[in-house]
N, CA, C and O of each residue as an XYZ file, in Angstrom:
864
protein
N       2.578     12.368    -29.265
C       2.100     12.067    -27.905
C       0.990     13.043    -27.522
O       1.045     14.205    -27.924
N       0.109     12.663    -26.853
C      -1.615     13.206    -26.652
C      -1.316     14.030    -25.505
O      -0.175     13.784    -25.113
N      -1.888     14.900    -24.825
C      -1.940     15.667    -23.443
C      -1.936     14.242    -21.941
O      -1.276     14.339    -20.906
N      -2.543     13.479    -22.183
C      -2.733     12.429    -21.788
C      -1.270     11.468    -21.328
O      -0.724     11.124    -20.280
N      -1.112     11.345    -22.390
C       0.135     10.749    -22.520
C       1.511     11.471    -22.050
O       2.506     10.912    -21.590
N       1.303     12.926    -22.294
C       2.601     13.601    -21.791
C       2.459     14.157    -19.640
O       3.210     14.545    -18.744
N       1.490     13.934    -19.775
C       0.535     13.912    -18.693
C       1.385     13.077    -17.343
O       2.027     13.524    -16.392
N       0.966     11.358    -17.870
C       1.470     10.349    -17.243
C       3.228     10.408    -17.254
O       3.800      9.986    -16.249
N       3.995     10.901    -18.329
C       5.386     10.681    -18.604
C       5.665     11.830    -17.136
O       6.158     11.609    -16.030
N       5.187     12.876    -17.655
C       5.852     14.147    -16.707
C       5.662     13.843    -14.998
O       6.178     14.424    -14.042
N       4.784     12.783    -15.042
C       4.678     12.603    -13.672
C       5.453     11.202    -13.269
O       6.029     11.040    -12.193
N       5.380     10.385    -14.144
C       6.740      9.363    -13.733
C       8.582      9.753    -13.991
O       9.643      9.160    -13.794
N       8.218     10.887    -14.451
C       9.776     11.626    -14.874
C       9.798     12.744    -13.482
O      10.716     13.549    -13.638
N       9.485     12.840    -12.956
C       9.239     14.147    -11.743
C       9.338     15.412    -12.136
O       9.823     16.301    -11.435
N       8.626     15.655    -13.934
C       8.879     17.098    -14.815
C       7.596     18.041    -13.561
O       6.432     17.995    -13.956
N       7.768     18.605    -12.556
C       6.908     18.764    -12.438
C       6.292     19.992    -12.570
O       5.181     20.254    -12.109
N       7.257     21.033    -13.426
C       6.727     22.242    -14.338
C       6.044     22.148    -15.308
O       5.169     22.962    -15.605
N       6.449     20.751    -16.204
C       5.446     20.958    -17.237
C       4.472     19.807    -16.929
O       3.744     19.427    -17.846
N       4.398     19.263    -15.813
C       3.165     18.790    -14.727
C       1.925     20.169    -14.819
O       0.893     20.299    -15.478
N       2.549     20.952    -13.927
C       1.668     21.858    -13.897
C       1.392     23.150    -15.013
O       0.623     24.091    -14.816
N       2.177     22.941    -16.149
C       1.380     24.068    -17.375
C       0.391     23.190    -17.454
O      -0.661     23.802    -17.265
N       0.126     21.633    -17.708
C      -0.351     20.865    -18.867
C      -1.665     21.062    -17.989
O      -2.686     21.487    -18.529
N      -1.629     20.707    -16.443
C      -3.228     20.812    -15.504
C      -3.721     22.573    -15.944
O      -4.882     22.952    -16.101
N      -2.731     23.247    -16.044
C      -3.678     24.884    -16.301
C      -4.273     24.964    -17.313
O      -5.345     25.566    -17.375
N      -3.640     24.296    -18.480
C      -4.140     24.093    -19.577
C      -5.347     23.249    -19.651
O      -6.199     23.528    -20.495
N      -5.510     22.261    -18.868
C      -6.574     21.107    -18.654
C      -6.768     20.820    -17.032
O      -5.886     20.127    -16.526
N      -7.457     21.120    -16.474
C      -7.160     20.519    -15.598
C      -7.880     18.873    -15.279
O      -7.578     18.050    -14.415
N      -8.934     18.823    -16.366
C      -9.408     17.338    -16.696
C      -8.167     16.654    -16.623
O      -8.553     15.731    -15.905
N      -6.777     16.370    -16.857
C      -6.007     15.630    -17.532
C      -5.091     15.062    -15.909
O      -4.040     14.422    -15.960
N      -5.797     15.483    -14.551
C      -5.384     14.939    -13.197
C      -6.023     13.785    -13.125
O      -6.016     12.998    -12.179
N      -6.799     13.656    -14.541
C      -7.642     12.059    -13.994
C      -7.578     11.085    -15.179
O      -8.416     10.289    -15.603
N      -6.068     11.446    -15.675
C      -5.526     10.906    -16.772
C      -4.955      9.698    -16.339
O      -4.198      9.816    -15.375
N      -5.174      8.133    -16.964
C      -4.742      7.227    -16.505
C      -3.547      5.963    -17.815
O      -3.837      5.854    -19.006
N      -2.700      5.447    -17.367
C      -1.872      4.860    -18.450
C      -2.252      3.676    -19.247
O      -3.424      3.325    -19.111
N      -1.869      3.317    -19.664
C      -2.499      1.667    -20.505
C      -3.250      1.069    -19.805
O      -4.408      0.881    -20.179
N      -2.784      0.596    -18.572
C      -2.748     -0.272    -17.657
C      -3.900      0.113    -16.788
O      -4.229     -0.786    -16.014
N      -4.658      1.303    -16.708
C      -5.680      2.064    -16.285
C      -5.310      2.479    -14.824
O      -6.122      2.824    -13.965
N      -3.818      2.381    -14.663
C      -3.628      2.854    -13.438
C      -3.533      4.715    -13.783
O      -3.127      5.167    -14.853
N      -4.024      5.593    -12.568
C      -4.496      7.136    -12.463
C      -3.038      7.849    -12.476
O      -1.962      7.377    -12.108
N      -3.253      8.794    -12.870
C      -1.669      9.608    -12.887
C      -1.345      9.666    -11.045
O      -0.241      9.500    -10.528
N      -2.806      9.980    -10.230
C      -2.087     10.127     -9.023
C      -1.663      9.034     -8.174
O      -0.906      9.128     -7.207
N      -2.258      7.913     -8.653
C      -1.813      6.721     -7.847
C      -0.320      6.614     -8.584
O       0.396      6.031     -7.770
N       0.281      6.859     -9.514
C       1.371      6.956    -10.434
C       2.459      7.856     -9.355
O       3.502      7.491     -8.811
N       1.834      8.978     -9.320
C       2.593     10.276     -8.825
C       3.223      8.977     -7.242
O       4.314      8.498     -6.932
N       2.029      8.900     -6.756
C       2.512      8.154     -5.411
C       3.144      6.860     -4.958
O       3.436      6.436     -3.839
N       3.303      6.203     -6.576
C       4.131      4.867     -6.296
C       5.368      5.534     -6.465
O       6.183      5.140     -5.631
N       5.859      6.488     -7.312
C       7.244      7.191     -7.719
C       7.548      8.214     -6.815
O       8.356      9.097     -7.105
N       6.693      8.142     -5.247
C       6.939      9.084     -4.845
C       7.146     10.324     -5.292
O       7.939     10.853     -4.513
N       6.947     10.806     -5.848
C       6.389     12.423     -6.374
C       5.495     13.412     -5.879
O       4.549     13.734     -6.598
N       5.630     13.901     -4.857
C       4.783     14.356     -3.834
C       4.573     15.330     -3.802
O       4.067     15.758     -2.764
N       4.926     16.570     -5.298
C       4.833     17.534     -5.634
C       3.759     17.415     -6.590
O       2.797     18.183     -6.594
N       3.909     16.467     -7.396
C       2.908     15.949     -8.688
C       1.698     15.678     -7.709
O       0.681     16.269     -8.073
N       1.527     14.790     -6.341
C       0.272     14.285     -5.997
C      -0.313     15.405     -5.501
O      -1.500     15.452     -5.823
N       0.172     16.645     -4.617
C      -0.197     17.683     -4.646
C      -1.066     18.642     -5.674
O      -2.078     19.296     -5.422
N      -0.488     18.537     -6.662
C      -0.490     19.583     -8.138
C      -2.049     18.413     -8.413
O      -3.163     18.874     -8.166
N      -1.907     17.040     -8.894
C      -2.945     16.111     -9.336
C      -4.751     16.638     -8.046
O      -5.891     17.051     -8.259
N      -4.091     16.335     -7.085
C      -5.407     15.944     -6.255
C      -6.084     17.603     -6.230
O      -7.287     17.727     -6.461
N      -5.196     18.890     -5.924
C      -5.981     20.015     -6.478
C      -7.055     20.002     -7.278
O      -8.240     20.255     -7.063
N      -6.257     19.554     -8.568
C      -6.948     19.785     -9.698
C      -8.199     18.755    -10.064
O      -9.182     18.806    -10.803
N      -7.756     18.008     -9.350
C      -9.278     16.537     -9.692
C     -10.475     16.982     -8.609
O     -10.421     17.371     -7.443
N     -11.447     16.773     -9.423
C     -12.939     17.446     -8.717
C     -13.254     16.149     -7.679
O     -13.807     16.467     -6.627
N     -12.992     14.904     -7.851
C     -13.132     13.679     -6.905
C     -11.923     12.732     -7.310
O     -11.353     12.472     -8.370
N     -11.792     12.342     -6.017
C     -11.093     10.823     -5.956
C     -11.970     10.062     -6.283
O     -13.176     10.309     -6.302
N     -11.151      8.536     -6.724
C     -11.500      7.426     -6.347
C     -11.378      6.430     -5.078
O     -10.263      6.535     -4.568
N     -12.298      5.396     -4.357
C     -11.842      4.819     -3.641
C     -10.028      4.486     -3.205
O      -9.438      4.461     -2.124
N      -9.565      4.259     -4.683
C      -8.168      3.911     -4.691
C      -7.485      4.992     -4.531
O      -6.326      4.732     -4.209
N      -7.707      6.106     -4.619
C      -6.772      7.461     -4.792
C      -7.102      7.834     -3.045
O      -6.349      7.920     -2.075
N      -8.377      7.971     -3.183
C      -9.022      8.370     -1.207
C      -7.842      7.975     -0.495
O      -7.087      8.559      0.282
N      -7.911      6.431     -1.139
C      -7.200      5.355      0.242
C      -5.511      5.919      0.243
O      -4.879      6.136      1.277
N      -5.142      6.036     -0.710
C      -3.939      6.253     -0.882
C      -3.295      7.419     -1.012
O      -2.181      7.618     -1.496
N      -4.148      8.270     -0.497
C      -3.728     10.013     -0.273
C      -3.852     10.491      1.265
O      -3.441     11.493      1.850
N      -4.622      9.310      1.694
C      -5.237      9.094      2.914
C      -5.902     10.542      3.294
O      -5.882     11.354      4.219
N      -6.362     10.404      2.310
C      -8.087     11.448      2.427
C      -9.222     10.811      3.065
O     -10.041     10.450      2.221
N      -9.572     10.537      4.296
C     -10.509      9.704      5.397
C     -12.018      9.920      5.007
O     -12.908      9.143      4.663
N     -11.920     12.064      5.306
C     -13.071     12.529      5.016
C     -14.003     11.685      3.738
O     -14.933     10.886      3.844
N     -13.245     12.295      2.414
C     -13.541     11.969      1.099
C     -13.746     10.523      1.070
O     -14.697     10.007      0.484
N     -12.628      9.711      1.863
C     -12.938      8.079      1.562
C     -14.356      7.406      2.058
O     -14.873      6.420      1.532
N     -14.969      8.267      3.374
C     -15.921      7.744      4.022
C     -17.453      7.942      3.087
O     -18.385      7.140      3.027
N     -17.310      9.467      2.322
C     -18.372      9.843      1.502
C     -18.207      8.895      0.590
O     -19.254      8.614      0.005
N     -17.444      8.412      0.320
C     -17.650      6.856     -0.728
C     -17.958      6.053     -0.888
O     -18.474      5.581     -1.900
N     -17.653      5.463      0.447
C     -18.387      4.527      1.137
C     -19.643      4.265      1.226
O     -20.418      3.374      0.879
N     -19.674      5.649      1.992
C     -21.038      6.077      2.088
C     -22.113      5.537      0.937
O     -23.062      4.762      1.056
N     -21.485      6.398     -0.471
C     -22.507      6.092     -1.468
C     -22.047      5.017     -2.368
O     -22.240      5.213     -3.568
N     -21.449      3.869     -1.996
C     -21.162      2.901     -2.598
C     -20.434      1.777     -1.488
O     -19.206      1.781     -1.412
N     -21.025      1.073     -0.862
C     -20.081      0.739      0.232
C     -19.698     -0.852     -0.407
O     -18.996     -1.566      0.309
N     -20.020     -1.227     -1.338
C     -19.620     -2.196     -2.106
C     -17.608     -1.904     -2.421
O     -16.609     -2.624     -2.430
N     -17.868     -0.642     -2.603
C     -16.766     -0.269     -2.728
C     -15.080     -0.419     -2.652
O     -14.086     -0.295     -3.368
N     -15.550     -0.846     -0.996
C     -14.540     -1.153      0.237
C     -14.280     -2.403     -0.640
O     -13.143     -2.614     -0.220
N     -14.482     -3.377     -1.534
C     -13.954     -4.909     -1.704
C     -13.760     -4.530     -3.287
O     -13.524     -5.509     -3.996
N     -13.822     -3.273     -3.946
C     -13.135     -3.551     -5.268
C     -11.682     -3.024     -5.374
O     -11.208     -2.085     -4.736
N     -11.112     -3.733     -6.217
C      -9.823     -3.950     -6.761
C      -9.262     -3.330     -7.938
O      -9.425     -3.537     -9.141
N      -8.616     -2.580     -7.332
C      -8.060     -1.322     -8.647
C      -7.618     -1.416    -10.126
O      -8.541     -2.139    -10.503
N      -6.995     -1.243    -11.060
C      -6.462     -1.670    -11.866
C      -5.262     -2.536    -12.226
O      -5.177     -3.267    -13.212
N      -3.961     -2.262    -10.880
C      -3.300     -2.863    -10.923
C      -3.693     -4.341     -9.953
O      -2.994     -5.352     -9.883
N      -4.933     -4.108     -9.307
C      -5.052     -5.270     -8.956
C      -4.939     -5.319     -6.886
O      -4.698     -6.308     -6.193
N      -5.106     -4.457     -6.610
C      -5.074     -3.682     -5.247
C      -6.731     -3.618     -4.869
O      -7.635     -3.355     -5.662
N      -6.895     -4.023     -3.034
C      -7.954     -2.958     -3.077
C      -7.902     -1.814     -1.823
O      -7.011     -1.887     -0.977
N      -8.571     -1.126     -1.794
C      -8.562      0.492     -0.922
C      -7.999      0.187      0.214
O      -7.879      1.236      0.847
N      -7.489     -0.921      0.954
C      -7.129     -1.454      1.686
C      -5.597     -2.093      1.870
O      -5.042     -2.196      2.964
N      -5.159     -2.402      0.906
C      -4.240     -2.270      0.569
C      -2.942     -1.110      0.297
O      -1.742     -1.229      0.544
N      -3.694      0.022     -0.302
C      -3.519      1.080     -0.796
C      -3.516      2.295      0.875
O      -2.744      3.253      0.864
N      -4.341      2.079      1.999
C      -4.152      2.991      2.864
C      -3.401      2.168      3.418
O      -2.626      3.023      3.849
N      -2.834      0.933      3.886
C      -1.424      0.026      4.268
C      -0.446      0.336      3.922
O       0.194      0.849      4.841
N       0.255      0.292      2.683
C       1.199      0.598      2.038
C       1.837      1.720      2.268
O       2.995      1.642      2.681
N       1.153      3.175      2.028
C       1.193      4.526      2.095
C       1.430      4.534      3.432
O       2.427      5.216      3.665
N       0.812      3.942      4.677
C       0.660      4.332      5.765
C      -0.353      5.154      5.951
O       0.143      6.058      6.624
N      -1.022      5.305      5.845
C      -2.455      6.108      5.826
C      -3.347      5.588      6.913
O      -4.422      5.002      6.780
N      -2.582      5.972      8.232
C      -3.818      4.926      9.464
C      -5.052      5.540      9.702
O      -5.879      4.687     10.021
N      -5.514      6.673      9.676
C      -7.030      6.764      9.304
C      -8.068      6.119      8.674
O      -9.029      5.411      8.976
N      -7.308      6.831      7.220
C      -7.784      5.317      6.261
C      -7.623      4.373      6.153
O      -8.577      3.957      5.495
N      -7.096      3.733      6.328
C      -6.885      1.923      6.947
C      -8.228      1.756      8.478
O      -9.073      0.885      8.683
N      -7.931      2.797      9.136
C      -8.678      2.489     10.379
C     -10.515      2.284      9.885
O     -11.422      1.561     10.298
N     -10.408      3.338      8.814
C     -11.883      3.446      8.760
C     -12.286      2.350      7.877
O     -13.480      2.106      8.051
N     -11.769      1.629      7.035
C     -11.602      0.520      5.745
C     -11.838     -0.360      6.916
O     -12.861     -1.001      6.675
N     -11.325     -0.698      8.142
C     -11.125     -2.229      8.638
C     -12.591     -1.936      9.635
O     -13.385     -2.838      9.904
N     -12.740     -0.578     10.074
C     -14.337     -0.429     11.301
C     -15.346     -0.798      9.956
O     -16.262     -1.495     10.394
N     -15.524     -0.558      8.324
C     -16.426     -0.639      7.894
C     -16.625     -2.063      7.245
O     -17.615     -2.500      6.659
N     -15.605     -2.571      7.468
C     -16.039     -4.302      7.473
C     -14.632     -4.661      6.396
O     -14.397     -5.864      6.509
N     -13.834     -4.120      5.596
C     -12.766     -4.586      4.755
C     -12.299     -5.504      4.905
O     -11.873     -5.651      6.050
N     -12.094     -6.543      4.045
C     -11.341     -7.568      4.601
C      -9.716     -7.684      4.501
O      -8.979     -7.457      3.542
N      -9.408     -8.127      5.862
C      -8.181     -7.859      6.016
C      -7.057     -9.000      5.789
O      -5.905     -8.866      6.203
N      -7.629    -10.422      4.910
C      -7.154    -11.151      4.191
C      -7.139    -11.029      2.518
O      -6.573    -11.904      1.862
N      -7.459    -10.476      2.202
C      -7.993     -9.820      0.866
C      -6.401     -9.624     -0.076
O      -5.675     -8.637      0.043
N      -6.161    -10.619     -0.845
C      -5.171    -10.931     -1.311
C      -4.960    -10.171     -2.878
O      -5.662    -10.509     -3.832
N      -4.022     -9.230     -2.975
C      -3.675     -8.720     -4.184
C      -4.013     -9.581     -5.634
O      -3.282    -10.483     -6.042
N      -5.078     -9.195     -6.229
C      -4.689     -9.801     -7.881
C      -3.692     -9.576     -8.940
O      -3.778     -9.130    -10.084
N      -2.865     -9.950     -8.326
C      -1.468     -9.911     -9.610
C      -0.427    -10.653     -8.736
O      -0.595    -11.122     -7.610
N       0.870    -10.657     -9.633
C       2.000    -11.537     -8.830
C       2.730    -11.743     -7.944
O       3.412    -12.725     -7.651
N       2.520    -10.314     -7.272
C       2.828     -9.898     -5.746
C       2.151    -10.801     -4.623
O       2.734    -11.225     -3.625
N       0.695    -11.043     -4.987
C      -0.120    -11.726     -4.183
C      -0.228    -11.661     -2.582
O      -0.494    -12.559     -1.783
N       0.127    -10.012     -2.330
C       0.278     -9.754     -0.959
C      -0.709     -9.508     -0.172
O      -1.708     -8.949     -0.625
N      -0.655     -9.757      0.737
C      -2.380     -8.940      1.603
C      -2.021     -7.683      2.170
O      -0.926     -7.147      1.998
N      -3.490     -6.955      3.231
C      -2.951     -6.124      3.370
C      -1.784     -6.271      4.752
O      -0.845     -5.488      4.609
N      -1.733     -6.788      5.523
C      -0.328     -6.926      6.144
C       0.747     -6.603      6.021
O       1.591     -5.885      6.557
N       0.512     -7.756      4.576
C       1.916     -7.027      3.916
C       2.586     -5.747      3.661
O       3.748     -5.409      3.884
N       1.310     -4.921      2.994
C       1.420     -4.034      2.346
C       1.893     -2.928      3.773
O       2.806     -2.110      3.660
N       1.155     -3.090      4.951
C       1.458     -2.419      6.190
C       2.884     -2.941      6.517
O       3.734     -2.089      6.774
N       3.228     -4.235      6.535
C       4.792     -4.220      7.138
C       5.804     -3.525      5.891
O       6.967     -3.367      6.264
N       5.627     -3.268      5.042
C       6.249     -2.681      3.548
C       6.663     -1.218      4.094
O       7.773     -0.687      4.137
N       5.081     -0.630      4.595
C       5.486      0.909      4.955
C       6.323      1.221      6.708
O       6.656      2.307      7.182
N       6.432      0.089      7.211
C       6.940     -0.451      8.656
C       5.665      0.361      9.470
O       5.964      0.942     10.513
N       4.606      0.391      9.116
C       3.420      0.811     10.448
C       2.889      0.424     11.284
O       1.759     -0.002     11.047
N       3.375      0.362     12.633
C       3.200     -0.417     13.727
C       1.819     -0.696     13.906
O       1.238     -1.780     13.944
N       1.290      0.745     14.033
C      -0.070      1.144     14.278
C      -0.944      0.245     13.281
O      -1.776     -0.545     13.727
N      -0.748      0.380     12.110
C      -1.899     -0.409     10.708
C      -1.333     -1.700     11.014
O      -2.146     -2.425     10.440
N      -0.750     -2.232     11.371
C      -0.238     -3.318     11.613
C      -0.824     -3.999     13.292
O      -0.956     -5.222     13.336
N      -1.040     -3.453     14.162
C      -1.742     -3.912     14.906
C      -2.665     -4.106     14.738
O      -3.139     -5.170     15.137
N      -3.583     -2.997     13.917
C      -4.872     -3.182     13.887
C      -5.457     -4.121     13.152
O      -6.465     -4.778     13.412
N      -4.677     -4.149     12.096
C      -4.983     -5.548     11.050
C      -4.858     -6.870     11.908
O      -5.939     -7.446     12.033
N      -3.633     -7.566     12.612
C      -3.661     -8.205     13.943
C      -5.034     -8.623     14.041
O      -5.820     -9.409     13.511
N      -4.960     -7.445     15.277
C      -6.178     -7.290     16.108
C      -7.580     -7.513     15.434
O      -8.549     -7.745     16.157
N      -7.739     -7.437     13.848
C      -9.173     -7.636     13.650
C      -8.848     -9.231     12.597
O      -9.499     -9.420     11.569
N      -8.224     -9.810     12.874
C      -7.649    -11.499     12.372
C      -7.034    -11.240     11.055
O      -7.312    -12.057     10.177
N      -6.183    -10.173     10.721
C      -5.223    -10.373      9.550
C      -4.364    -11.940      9.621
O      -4.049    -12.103     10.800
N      -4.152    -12.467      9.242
C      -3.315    -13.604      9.486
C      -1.514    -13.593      9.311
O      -0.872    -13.468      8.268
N      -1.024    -13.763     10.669
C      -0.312    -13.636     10.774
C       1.168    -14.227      9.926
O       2.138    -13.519      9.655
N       1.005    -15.885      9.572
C       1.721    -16.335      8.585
C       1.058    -16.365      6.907
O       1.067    -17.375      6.203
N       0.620    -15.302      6.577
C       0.258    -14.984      5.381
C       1.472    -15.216      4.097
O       2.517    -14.636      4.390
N       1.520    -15.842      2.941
C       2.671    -15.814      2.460
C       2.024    -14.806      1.020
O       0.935    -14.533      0.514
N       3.396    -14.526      0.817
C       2.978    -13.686     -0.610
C       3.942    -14.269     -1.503
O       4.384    -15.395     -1.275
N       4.412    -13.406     -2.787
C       5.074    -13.506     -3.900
C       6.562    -14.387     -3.193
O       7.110    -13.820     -2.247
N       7.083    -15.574     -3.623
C       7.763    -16.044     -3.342
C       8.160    -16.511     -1.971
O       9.288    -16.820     -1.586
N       6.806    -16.505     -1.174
C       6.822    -17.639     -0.341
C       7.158    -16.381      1.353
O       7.198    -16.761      2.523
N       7.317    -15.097      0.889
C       7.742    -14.454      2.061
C       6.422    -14.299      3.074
O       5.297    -14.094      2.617
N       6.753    -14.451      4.820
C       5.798    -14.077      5.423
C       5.938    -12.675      5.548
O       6.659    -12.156      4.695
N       5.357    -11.822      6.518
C       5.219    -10.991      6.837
C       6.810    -10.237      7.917
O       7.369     -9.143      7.848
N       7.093    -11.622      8.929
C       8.278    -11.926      9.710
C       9.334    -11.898      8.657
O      10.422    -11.405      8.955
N       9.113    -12.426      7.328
C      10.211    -12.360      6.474
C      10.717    -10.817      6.456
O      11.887    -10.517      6.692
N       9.520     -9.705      6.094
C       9.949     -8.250      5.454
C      10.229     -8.050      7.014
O      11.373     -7.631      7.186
N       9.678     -8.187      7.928
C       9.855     -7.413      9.063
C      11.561     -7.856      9.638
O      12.122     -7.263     10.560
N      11.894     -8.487      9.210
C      13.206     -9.078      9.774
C      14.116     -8.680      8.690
O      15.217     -8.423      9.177
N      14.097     -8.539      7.522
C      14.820     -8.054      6.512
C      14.892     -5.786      7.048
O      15.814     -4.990      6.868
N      13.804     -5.614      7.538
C      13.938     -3.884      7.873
C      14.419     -3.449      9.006
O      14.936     -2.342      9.158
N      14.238     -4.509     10.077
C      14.743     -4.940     11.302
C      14.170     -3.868     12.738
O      14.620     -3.280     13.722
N      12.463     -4.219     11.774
C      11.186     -3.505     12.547
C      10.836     -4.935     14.171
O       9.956     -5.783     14.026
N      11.610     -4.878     15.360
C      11.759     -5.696     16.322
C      10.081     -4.917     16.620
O       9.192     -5.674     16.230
N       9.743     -4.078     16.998
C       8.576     -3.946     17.333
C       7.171     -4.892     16.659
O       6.299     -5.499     17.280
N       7.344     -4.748     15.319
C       6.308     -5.225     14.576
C       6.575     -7.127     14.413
O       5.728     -7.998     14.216
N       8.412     -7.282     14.630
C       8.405     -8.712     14.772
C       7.469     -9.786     16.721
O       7.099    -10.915     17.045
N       7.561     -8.477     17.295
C       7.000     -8.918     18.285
C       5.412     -9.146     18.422
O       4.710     -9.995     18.971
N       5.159     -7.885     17.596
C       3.831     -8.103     17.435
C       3.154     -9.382     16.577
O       2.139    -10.014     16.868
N       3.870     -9.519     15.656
C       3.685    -10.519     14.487
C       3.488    -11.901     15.298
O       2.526    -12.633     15.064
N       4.740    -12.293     16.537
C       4.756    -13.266     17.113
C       4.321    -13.707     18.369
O       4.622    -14.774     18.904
N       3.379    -12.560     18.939
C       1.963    -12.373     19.828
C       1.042    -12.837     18.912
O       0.288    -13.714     19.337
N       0.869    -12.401     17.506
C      -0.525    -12.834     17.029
C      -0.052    -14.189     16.497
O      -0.217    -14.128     15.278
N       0.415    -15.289     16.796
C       0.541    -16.444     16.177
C       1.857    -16.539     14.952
O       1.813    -17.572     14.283
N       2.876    -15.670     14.649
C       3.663    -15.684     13.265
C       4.751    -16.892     14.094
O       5.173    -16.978     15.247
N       4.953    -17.857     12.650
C       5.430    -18.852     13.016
C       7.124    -18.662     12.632
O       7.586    -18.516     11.501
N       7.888    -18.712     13.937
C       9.617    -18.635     13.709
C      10.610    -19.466     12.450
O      11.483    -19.035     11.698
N      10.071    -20.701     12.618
C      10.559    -21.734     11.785
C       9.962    -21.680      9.853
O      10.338    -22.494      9.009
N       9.195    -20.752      9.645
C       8.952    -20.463      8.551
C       9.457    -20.315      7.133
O       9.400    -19.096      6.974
N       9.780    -20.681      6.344
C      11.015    -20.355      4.972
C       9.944    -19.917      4.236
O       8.732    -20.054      4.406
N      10.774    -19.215      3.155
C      10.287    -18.087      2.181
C      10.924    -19.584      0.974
O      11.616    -20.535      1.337
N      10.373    -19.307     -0.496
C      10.775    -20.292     -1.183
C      12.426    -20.717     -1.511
O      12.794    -21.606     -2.278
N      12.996    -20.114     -0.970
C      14.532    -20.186     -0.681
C      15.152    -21.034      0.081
O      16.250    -21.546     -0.134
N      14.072    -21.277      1.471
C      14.298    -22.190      2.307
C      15.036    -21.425      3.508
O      15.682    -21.910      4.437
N      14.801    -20.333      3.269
C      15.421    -19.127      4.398
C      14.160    -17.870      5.635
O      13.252    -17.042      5.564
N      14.895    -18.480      6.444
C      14.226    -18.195      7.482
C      13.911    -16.715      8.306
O      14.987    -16.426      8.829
N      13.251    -16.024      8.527
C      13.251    -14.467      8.891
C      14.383    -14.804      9.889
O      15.126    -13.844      9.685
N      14.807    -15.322     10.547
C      15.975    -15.303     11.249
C      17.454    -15.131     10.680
O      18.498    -14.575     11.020
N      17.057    -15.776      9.809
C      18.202    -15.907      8.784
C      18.440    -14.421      8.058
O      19.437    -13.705      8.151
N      17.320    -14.204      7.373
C      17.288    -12.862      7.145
C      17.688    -11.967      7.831
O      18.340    -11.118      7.224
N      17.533    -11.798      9.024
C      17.398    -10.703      9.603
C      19.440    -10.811     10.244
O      20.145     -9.843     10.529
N      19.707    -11.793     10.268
C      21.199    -11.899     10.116
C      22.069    -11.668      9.673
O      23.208    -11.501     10.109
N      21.244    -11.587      7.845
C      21.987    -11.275      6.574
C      22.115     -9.442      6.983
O      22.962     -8.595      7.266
N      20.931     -9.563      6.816
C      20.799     -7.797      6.987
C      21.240     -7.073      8.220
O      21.048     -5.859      8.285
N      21.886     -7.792      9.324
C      23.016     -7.092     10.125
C      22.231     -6.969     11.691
O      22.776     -6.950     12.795
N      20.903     -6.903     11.390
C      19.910     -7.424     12.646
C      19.906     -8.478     13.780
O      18.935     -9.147     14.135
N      21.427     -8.517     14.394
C      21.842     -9.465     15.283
C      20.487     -9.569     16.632
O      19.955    -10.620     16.992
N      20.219     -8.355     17.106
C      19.813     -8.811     17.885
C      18.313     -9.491     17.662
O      17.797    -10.191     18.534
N      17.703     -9.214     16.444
C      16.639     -9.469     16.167
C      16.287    -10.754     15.604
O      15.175    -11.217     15.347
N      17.971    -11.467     15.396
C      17.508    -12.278     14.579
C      17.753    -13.644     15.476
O      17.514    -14.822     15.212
N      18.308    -13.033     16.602
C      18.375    -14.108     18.369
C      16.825    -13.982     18.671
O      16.276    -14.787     19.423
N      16.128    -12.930     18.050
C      14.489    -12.818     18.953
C      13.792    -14.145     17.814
O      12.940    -15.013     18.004
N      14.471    -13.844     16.843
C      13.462    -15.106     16.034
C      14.139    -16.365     15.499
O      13.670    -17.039     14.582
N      15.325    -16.643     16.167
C      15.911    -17.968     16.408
C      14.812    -19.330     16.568
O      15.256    -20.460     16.771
């Protein structure tokens, strides 16, 4: 196994001592990425490893759009922009774009500054998830990235991977704030996920009585 390779393991394993010999030894190897060309730190931060994304972003001389968005580094994300503003609409390796990635995390800066510089906020994941960013905001329950997406025409009955809306996750976490919001901007009650089950329904299963009388 290559520096590279032990690189990516130690950071999906949470080794994060011999995380940090291997960066003293290299510190090139924070911008070490897996088969799949996904980055050790976008890695560190899907596995939650928040010692590794620390130890990684030190040692890397620049982010990428995708790392900016998802470290919710604003400053750094805007100088990117800046010199590439094409930027804002490419799609990472796993198939994400920068927009997605400050949703998810919760990163409302970066989300804020992605949606003022024109991002689109229908902009549908390439791979089997097929989520937008909405989604990716009701995932991290962020009221805030979640209005704002709203507010600049995210679409409210958006469906993703198996037919779920947005009302689906929000009623399964039993986020009543964000279901209200969802159903101010147009989210439709009577909706089924490919199951034929209803965020009401959901939100029943999951013990959300009163929430699931709000979306009856």
């Amino acid at each position: 196994m290559d520096d590279q390779a032990r690189t990516i393991a130690a950071v999906q394993s949470g080794k994060t001592e011999e995380l940090r010999a291997l960066l003293a030894k290299d510190p090139s190897l924070s911008g070490a990425t897996n088969e799949q060309g996904v980055s050790a730190i976008m890695l560190a931060l899907y596995h939650r490893q928040l010692e590794a994304v620390k130890l990684l972003v030190a040692a890397r001389p620049t982010l990428d759009v995708f790392e900016a968005a998802a470290t919710g580094e604003a400053g750094h994300l805007r100088r990117l922009l800046d010199e590439n503003p094409a930027s804002i609409s490419s799609y990472s390796a796993d198939g994400f774009t920068p927009l997605h990635f400050a949703c998810f995390f919760g990163r409302e800066a970066a989300a804020t500054l992605l949606i003022e510089r024109g991002a689109d906020v229908a902009s549908v994941a390439q791979n089997p998830m097929r989520v937008m960013p909405l989604h990716s905001a009701g995932a991290a329950r962020n009221t805030a990235i979640v209005s704002a997406l709203l507010d600049h025409g995210a679409p409210a009955n958006a469906r993703q991977q198996a037919g779920w809306t947005p009302l689906h996750a929000t009623a399964q976490h039993g986020d009543r704030e964000i279901a209200e919001l969802l159903l101010k901007h147009g989210a439709d009650r009577k909706l089924t996920n490919d199951e034929g089950i209803t965020a009401s329904a959901l939100a029943e299963k999951n013990g959300h009585k009163a929430l699931a009388e709000l979306l009856a």
